[in-house]
Every structure is written in C-alpha cells, then in structure tokens.
N, CA and C atoms as an extended XYZ file, in Angstrom:
549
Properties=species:S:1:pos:R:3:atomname:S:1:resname:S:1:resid:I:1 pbc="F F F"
N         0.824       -1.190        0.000 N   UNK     1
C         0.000        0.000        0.000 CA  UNK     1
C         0.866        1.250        0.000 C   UNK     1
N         1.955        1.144        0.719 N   UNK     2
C         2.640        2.303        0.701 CA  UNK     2
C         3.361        2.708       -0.325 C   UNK     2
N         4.318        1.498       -1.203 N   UNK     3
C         4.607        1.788       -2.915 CA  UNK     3
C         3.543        2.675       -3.407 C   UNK     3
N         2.177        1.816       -3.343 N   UNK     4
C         1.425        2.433       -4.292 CA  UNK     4
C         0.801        3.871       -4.041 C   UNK     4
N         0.489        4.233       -2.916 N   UNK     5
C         0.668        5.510       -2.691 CA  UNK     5
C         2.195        6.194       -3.298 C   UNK     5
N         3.057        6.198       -2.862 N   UNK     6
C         4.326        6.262       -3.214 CA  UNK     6
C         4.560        6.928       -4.713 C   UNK     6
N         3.707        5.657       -5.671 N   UNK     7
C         3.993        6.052       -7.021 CA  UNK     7
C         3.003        6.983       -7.317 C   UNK     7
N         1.292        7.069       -7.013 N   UNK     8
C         0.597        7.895       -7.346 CA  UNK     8
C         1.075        9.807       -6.758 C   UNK     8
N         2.072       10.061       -5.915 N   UNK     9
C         2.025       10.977       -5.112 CA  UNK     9
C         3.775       11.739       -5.989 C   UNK     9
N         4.398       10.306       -6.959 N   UNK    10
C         5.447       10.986       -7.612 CA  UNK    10
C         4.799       11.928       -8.539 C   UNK    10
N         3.488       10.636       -9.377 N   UNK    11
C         2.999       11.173      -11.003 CA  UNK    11
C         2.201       12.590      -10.487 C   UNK    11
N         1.859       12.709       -9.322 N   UNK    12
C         0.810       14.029       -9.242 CA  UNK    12
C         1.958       15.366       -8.984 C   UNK    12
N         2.958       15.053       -7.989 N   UNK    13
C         3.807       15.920       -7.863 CA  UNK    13
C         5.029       16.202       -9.243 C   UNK    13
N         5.081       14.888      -10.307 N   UNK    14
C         5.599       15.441      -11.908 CA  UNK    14
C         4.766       16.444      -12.240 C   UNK    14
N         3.151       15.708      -12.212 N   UNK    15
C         2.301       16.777      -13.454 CA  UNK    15
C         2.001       18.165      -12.753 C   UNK    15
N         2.271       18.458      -11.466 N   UNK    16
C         1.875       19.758      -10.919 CA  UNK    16
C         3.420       20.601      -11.236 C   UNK    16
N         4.428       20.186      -11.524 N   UNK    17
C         5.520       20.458      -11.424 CA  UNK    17
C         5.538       21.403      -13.728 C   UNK    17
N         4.698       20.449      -14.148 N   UNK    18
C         4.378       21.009      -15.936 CA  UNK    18
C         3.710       22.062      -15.806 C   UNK    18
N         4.494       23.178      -17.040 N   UNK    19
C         3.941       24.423      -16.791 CA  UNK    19
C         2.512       24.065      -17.748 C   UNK    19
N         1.158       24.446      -16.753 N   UNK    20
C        -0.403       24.383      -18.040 CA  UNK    20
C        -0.716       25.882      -18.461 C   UNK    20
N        -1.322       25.622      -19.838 N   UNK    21
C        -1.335       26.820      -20.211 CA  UNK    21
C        -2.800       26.827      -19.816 C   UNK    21
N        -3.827       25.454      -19.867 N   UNK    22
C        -5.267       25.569      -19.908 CA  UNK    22
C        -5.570       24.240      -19.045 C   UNK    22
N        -6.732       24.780      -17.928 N   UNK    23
C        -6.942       24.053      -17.135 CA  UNK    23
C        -8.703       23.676      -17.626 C   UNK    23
N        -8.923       22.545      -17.496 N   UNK    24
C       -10.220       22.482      -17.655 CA  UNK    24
C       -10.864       21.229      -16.156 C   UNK    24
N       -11.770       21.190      -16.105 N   UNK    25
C       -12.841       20.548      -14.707 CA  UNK    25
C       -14.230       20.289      -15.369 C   UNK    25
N       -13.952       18.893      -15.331 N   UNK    26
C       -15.242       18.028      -15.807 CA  UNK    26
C       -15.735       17.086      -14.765 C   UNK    26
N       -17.200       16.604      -14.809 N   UNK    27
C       -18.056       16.103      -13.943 CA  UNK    27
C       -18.222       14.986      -15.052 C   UNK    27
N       -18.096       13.721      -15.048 N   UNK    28
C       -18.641       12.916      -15.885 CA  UNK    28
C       -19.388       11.396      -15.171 C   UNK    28
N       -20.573       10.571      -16.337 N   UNK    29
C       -21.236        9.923      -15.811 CA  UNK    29
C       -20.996        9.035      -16.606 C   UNK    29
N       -20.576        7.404      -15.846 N   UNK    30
C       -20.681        6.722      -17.626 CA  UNK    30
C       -20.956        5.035      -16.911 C   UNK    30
N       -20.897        4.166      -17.758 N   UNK    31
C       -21.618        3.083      -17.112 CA  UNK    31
C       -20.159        2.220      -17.676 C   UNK    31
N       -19.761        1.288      -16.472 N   UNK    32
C       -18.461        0.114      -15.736 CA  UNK    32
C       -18.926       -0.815      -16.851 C   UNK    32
N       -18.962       -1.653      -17.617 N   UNK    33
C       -19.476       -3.034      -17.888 CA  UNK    33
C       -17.909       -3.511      -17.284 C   UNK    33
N       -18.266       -4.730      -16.062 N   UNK    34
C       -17.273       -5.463      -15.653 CA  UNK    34
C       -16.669       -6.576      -16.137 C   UNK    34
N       -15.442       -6.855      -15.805 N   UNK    35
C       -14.963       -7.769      -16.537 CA  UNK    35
C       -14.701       -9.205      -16.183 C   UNK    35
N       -14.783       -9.375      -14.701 N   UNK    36
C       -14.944      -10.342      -13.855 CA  UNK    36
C       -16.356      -11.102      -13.666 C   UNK    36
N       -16.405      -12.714      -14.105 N   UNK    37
C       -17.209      -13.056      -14.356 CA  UNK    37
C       -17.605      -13.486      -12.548 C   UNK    37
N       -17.206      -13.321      -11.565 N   UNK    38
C       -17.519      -13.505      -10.487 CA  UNK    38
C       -18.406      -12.441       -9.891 C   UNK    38
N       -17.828      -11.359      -10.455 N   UNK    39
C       -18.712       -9.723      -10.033 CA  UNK    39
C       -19.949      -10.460      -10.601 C   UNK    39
N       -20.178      -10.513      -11.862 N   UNK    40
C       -21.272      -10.556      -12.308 CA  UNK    40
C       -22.190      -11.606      -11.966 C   UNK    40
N       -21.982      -12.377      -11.335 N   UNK    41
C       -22.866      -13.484      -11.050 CA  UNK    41
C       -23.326      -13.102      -10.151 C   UNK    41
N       -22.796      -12.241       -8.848 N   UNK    42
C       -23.695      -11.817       -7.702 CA  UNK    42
C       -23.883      -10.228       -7.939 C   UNK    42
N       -23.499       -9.285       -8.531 N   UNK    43
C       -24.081       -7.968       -9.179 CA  UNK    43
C       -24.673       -7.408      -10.703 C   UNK    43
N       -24.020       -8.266      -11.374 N   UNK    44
C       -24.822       -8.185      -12.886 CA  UNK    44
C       -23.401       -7.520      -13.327 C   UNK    44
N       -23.611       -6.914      -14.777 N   UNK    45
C       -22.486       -6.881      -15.582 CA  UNK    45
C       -21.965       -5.772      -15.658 C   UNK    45
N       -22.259       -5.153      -14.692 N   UNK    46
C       -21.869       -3.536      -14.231 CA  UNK    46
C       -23.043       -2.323      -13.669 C   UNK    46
N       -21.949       -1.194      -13.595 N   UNK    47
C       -23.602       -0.095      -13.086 CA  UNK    47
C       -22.826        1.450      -13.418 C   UNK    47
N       -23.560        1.914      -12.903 N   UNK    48
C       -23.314        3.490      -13.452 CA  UNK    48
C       -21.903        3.910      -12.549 C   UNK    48
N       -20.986        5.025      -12.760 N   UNK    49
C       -19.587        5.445      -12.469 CA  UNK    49
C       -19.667        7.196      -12.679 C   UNK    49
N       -20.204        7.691      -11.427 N   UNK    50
C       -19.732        9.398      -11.586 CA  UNK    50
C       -17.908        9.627      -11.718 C   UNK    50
N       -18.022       10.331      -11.898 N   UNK    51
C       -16.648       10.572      -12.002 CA  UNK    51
C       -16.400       12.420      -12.275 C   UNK    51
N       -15.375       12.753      -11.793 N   UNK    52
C       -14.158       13.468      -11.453 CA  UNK    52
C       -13.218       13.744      -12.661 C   UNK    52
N       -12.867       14.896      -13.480 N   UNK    53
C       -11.251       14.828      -14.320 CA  UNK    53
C       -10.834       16.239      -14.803 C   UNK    53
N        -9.455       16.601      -14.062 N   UNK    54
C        -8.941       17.520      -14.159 CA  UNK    54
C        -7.783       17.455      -15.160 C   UNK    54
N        -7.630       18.209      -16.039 N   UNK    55
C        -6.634       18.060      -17.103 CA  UNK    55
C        -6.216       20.139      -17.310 C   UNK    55
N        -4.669       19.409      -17.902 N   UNK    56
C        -4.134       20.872      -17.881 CA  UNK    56
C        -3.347       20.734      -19.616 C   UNK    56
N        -3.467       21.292      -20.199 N   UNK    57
C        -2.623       21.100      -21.564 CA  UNK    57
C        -1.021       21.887      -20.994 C   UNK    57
N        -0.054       20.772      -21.819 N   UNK    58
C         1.057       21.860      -21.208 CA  UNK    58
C         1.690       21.938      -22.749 C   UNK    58
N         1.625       21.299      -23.615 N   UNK    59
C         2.146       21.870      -24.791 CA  UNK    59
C         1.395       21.019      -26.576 C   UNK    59
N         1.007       21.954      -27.383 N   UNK    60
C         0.999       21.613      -28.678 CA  UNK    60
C        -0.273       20.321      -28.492 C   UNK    60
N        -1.113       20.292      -28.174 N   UNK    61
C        -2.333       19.593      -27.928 CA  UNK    61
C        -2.261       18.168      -26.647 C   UNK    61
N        -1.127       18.187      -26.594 N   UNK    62
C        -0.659       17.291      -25.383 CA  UNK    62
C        -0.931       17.991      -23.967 C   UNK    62
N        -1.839       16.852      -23.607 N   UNK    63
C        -2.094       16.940      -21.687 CA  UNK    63
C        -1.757       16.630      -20.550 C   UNK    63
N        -1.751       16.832      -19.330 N   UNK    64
C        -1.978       15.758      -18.532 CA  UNK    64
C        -3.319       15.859      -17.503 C   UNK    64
N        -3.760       14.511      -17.120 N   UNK    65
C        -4.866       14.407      -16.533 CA  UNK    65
C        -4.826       13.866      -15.069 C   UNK    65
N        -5.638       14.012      -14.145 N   UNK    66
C        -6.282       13.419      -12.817 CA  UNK    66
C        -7.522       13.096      -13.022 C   UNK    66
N        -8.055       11.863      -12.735 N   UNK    67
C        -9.416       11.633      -12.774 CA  UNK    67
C        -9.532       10.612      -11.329 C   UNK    67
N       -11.148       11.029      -11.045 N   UNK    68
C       -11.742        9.958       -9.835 CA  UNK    68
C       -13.256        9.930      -10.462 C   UNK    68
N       -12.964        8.198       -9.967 N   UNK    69
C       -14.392        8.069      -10.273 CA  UNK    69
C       -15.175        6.829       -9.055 C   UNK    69
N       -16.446        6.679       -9.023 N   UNK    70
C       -16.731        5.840       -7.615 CA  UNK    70
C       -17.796        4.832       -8.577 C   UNK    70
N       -17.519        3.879       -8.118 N   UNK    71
C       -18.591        2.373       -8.233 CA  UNK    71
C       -19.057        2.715       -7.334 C   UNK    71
N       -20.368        2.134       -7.026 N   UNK    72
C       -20.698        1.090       -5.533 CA  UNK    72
C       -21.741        0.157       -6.201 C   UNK    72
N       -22.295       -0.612       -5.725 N   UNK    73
C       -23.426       -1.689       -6.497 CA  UNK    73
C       -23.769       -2.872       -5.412 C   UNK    73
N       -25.142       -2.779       -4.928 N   UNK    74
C       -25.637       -3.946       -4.054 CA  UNK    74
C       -26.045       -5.246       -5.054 C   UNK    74
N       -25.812       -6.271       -4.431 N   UNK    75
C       -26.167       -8.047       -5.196 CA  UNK    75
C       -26.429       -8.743       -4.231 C   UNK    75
N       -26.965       -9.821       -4.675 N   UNK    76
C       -26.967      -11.351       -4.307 CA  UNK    76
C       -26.096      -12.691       -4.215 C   UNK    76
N       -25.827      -13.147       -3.066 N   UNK    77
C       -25.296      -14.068       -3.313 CA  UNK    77
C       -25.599      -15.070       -4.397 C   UNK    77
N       -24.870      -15.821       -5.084 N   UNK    78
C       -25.912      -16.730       -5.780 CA  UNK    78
C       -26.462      -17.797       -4.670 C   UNK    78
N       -25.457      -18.839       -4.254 N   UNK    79
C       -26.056      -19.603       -3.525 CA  UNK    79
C       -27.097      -19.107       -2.059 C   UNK    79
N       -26.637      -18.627       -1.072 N   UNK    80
C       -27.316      -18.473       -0.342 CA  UNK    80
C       -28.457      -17.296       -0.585 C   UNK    80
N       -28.154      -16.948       -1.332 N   UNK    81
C       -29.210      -15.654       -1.753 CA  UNK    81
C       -29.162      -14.279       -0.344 C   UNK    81
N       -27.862      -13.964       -0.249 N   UNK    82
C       -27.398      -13.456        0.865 CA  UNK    82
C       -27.281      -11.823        0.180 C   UNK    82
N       -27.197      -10.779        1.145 N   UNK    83
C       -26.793       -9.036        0.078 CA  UNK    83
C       -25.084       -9.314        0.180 C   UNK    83
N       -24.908       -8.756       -0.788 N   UNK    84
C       -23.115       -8.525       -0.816 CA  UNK    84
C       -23.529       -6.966       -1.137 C   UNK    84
N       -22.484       -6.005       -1.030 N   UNK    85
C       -22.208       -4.879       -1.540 CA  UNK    85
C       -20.819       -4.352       -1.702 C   UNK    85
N       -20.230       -3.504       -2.811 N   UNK    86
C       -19.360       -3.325       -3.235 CA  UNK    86
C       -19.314       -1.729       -3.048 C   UNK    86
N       -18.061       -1.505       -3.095 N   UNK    87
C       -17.897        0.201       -3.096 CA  UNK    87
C       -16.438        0.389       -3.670 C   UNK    87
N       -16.119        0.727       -4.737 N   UNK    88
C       -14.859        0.966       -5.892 CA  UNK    88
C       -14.406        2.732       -6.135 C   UNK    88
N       -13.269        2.474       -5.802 N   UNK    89
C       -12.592        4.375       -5.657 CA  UNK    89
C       -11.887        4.026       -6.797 C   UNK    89
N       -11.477        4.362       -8.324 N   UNK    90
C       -10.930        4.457       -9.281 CA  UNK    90
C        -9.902        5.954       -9.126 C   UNK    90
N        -8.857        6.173       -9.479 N   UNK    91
C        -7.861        6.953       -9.368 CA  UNK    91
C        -7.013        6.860      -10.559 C   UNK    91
N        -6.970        7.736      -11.461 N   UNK    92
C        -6.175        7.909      -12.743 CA  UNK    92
C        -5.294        8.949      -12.703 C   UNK    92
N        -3.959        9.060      -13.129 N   UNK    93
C        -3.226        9.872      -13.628 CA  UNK    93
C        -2.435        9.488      -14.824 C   UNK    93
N        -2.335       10.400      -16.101 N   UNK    94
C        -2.023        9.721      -17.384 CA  UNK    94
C        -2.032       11.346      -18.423 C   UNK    94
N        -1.183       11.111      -19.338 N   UNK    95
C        -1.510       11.773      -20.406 CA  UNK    95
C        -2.271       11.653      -21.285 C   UNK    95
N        -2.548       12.950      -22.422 N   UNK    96
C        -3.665       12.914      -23.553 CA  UNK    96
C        -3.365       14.099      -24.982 C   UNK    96
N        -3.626       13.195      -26.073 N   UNK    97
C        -3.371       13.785      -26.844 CA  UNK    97
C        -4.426       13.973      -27.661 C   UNK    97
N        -4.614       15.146      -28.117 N   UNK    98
C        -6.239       15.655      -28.930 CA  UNK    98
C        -5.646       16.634      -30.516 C   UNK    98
N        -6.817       16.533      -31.207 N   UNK    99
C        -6.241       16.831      -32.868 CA  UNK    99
C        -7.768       17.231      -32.692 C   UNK    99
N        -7.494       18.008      -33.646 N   UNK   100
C        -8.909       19.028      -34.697 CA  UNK   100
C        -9.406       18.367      -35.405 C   UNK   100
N       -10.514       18.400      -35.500 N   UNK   101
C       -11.697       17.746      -36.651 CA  UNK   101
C       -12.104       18.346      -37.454 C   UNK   101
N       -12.923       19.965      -36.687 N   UNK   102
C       -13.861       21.141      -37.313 CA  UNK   102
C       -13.477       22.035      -35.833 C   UNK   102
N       -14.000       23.436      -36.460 N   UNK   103
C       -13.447       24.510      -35.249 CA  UNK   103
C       -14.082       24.188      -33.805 C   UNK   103
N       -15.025       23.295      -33.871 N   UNK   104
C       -15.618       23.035      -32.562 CA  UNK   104
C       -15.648       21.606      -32.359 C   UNK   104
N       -14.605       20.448      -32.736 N   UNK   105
C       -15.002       19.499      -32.334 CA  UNK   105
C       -12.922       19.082      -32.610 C   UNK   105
N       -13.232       18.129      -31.630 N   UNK   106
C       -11.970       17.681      -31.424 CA  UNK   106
C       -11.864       16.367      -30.660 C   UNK   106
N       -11.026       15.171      -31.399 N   UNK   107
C       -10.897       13.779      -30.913 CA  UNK   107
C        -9.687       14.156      -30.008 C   UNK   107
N        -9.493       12.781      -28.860 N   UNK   108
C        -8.364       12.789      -28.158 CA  UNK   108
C        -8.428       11.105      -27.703 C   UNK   108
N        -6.619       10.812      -27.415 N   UNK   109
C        -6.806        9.548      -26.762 CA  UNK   109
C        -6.291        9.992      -25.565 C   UNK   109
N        -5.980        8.968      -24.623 N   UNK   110
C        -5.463        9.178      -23.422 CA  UNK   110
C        -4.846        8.016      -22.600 C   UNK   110
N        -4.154        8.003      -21.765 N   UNK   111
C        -3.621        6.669      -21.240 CA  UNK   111
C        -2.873        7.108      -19.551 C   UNK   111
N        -2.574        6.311      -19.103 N   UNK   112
C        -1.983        6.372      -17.798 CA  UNK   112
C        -2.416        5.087      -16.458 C   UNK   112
N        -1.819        5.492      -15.183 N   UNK   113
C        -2.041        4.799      -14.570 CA  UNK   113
C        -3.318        4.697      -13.594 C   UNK   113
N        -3.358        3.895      -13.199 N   UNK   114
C        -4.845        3.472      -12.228 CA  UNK   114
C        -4.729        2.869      -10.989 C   UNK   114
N        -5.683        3.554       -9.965 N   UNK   115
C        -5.322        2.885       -9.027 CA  UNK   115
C        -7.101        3.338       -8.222 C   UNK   115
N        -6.680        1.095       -7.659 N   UNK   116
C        -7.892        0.997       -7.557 CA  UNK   116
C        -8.014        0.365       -5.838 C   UNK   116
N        -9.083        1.261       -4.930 N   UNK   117
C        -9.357        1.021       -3.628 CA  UNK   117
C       -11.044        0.370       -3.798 C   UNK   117
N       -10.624       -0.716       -3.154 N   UNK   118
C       -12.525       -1.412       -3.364 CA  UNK   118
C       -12.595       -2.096       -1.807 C   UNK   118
N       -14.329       -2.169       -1.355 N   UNK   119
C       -14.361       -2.846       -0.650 CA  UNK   119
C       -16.092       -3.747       -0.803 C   UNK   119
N       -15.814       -4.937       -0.184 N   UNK   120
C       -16.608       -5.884       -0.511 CA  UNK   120
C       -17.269       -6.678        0.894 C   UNK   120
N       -18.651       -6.380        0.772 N   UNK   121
C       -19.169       -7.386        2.646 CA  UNK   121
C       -20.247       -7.993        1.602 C   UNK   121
N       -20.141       -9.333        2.207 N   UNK   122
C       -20.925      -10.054        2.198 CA  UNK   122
C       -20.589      -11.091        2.925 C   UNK   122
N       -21.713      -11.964        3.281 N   UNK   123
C       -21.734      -13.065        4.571 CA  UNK   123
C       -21.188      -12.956        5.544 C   UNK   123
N       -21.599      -11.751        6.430 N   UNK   124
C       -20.635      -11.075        7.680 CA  UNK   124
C       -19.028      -10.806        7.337 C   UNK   124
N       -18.807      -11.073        5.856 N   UNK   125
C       -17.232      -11.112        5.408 CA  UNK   125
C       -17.153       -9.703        5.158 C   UNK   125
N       -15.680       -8.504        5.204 N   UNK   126
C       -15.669       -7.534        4.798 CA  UNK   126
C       -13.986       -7.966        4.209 C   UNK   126
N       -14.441       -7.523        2.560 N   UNK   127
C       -12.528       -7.650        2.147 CA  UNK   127
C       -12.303       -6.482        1.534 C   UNK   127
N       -11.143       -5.892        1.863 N   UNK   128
C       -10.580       -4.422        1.391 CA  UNK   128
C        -9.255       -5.065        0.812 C   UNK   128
N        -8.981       -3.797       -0.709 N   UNK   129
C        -7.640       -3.799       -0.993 CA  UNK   129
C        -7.698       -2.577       -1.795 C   UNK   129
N        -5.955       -2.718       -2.414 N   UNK   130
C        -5.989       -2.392       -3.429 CA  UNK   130
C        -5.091       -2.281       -4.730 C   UNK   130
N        -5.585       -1.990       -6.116 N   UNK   131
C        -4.285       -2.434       -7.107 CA  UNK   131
C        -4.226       -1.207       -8.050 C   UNK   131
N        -3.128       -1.346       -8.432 N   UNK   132
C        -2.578       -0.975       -9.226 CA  UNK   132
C        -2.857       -1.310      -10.896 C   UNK   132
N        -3.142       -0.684      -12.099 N   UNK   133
C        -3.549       -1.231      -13.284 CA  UNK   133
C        -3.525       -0.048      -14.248 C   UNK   133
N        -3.831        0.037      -15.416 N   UNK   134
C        -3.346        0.889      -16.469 CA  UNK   134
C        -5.423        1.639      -16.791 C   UNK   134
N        -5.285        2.636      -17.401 N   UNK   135
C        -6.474        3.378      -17.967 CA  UNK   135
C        -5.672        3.311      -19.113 C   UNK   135
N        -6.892        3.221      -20.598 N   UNK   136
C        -6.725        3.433      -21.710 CA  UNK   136
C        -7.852        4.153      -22.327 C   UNK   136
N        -7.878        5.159      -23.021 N   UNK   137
C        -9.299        5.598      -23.581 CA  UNK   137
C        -9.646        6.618      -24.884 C   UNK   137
N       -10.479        7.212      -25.269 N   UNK   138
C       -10.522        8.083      -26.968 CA  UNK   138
C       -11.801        8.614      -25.799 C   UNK   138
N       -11.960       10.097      -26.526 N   UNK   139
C       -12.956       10.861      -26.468 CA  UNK   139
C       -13.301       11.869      -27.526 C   UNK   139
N       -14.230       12.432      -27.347 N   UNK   140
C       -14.422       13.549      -28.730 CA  UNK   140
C       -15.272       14.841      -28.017 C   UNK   140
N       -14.316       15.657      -27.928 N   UNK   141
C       -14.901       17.338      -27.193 CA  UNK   141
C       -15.676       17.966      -28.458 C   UNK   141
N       -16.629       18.647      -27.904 N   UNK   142
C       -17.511       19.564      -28.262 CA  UNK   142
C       -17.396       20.630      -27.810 C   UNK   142
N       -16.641       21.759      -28.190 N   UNK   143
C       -17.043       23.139      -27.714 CA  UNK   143
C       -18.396       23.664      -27.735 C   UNK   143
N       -19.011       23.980      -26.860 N   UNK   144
C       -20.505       24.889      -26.776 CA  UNK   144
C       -19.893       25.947      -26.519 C   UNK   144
N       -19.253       26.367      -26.018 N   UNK   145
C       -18.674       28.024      -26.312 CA  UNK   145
C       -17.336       28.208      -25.578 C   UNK   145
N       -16.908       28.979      -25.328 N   UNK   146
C       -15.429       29.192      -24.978 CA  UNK   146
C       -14.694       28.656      -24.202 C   UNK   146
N       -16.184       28.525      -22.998 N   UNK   147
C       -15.747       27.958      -21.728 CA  UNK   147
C       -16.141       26.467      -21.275 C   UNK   147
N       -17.187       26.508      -22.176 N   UNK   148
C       -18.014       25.012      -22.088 CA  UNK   148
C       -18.108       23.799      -22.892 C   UNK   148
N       -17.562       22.876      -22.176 N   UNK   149
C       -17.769       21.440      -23.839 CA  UNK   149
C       -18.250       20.432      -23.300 C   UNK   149
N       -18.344       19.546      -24.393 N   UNK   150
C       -19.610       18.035      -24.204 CA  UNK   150
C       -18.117       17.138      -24.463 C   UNK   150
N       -18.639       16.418      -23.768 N   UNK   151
C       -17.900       15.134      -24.544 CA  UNK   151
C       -18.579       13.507      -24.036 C   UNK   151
N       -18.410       13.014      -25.147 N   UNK   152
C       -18.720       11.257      -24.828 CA  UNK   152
C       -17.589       10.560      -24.796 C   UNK   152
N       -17.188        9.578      -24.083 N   UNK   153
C       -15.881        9.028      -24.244 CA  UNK   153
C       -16.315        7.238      -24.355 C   UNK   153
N       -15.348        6.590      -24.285 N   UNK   154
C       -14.914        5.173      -24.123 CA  UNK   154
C       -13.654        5.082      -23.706 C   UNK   154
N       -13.349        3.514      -22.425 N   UNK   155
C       -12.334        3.304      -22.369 CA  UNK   155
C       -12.379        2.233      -21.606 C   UNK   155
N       -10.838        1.612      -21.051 N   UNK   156
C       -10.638        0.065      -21.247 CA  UNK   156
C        -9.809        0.537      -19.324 C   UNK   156
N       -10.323        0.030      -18.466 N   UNK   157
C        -9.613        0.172      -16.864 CA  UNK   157
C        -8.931       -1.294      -16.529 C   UNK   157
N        -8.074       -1.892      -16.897 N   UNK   158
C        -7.475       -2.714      -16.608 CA  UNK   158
C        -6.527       -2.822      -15.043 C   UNK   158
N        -7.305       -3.677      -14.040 N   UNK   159
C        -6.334       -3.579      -12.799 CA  UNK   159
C        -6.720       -5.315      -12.210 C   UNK   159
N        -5.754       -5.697      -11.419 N   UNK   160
C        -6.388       -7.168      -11.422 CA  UNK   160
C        -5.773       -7.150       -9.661 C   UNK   160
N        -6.129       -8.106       -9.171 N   UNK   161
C        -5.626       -8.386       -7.595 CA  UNK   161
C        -6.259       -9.491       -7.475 C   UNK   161
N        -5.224      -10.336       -6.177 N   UNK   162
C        -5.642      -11.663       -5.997 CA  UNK   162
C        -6.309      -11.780       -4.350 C   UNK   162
N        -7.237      -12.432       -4.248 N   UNK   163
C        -8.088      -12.331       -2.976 CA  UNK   163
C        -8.622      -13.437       -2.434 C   UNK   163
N        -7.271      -14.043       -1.546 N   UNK   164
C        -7.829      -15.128       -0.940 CA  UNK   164
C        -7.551      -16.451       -1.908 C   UNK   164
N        -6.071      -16.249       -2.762 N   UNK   165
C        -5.978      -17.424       -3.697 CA  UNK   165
C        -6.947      -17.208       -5.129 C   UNK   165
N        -7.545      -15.981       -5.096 N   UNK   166
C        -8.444      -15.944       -6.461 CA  UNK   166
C        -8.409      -14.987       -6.954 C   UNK   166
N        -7.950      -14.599       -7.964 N   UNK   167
C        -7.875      -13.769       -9.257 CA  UNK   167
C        -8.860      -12.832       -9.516 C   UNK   167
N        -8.716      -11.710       -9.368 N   UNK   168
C        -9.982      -10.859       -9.321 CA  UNK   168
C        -9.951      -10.091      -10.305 C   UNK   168
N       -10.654       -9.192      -11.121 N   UNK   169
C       -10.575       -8.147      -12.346 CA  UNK   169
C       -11.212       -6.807      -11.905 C   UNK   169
N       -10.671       -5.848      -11.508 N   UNK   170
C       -11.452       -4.794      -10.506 CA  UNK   170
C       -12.040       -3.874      -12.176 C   UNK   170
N       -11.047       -4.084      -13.136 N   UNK   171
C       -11.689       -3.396      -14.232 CA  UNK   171
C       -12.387       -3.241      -15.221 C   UNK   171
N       -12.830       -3.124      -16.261 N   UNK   172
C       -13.390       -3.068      -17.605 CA  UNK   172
C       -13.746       -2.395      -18.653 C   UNK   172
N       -14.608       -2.073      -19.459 N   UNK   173
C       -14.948       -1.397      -20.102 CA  UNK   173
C       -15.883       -0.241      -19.854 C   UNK   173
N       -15.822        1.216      -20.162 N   UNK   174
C       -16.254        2.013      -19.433 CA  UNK   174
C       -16.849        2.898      -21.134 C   UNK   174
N       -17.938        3.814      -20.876 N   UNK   175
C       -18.573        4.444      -21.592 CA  UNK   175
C       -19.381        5.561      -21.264 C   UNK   175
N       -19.119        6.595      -20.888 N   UNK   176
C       -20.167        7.759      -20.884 CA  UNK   176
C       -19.562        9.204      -21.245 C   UNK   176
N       -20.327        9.975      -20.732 N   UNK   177
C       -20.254       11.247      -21.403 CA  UNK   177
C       -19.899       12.436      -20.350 C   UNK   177
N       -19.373       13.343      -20.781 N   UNK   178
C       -19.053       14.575      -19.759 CA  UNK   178
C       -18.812       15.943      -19.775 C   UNK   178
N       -19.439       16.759      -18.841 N   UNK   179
C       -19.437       18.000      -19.375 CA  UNK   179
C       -18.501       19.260      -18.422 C   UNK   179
N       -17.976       20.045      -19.207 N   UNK   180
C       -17.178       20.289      -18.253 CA  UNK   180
C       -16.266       21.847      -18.691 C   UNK   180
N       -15.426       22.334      -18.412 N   UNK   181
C       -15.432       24.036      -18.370 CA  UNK   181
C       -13.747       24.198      -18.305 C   UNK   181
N       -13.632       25.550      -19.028 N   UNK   182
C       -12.068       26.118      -19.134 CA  UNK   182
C       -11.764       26.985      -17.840 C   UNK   182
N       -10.623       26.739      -17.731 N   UNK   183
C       -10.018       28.020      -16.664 CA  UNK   183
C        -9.299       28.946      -17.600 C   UNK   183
C-alpha cells in the first residue's frame, strides 16, 4: 500500500511540477461493464460510475490528466441468496493527446495509470484492498462556447488483484459522457 501511494504521489507531484497553459474541470457519468465473471454473477455486468477529471494542456495539444471516479453496487449471493455490496474508488493519472476535426469538435486519446481502492461485505465477510492497473481511452470534445464542452468518451480500466488465492478483475470497459469548463 505504501509503494502504491508512493507512485501515485510521484505522477501528481511530476504533473503539478508542468507548466499548463489551460486548465479544464469536468463532472462525468458513464456506465463500468465489468470484466470479472464472479462480479457478475452476484451484481450483474456492471452499473453506473460518476466521475471526477482535471486536465491541464502543457504543450501543442498534449495533456496531462487526474481523474476519480466511484462504483458502488448492491447483489446477491448466488447460492445463499445473501446481500453482498461493493464500493470501488478508481484513481487515474495519465496523459492525452487531442487533434482538430472542425473549429468546434476535437478527438483525443489518453492513457496512464490506475489505481484501484474497493471494498466488498458479504456473509458477515468484509474484504478491502488495493491495485494498481493501467487506464486506456478516446474521447471527442464539443465546444458549446469558450468555456463550455460536451464530450462522450470510451475506455478500457485494466487492474487485477488476488483475494484469498483468487484472481480478481477490478476493471473493464467504461462508456459515458461529460461535461465540463475552461479556466
């Protein structure tokens, strides 16, 4: 735990250290499909993900980003038909690169690291951890005016941890949209 703090607290103190010319603050909403076929048997195949993402351009359409975003999702045991509930803290830091389309629209990809705090009760059981794993993703901004843009994104949260001898997939495929403002 302490590495991994460790490494998230270098990449935030690099990217605060890059001079930004443009800061922007987005609120985004998008839906997890999970990748762990164990999640899904006692929660289904994902659920909705608010999320958090601060990005600063520091040169020639190149960024860097902070993002948070939160799971949580109540289920069923299968067998005993018992509640489990989950609660997932997602943590990104990563760069991004964006190109022109038309004067108001603009693609970007993005990539970096992930780091993932989850916790899990079910059957009087409570298990906490957490891992380490990569973000990958494309989006497409919409300027609505100077200060304001749309965007829909996609992307791929890859982080895995083992729990109790078993192989877990904390990540997956992610999809929604977000709106969000210039400094």
């Amino acid at each position: 735990m302490k590495k991994t703090l460790l490494v998230i607290l270098a990449i935030t103190t690099m990217a605060a250290s890059v001079p930004a010319r443009n800061l922007s603050l987005a609120m985004t909403a998008s839906y997890l499909a999970k990748s762990d076929s164990g999640f899904k048997e006692v929660y289904g195949s994902g659920g909705v993900m608010p999320g958090l993402r601060l990005e600063a351009a520091v040169w020639k359409g190149l960024s860097v980003y902070g993002a948070y975003g939160y799971f949580a999702k109540t289920g069923t045991t299968p067998v005993l038909a018992a509640e489990a509930k989950t609660r997932q803290h997602f943590l990104a830091a990563g760069g991004a690169w964006r190109g022109a389309l038309a004067p108001k629209l603009e693609w970007g990809l993005y990539g970096g690291l992930l780091y993932v705090n989850y916790r899990e009760e079910a059957l009087g059981d409570k298990v906490t951890g957490n891992a380490l794993g990569f973000e990958i993703g494309a989006r497409l901004d919409y300027s609505v005016s100077a200060k304001f843009f749309l965007f829909p994104f996609v992307a791929c949260l890859l982080a895995n941890d083992t729990v109790a001898g078993t192989d877990v997939k904390l990540g997956g495929f992610q999809a929604g949209v977000g709106a969000g403002i210039h400094f």
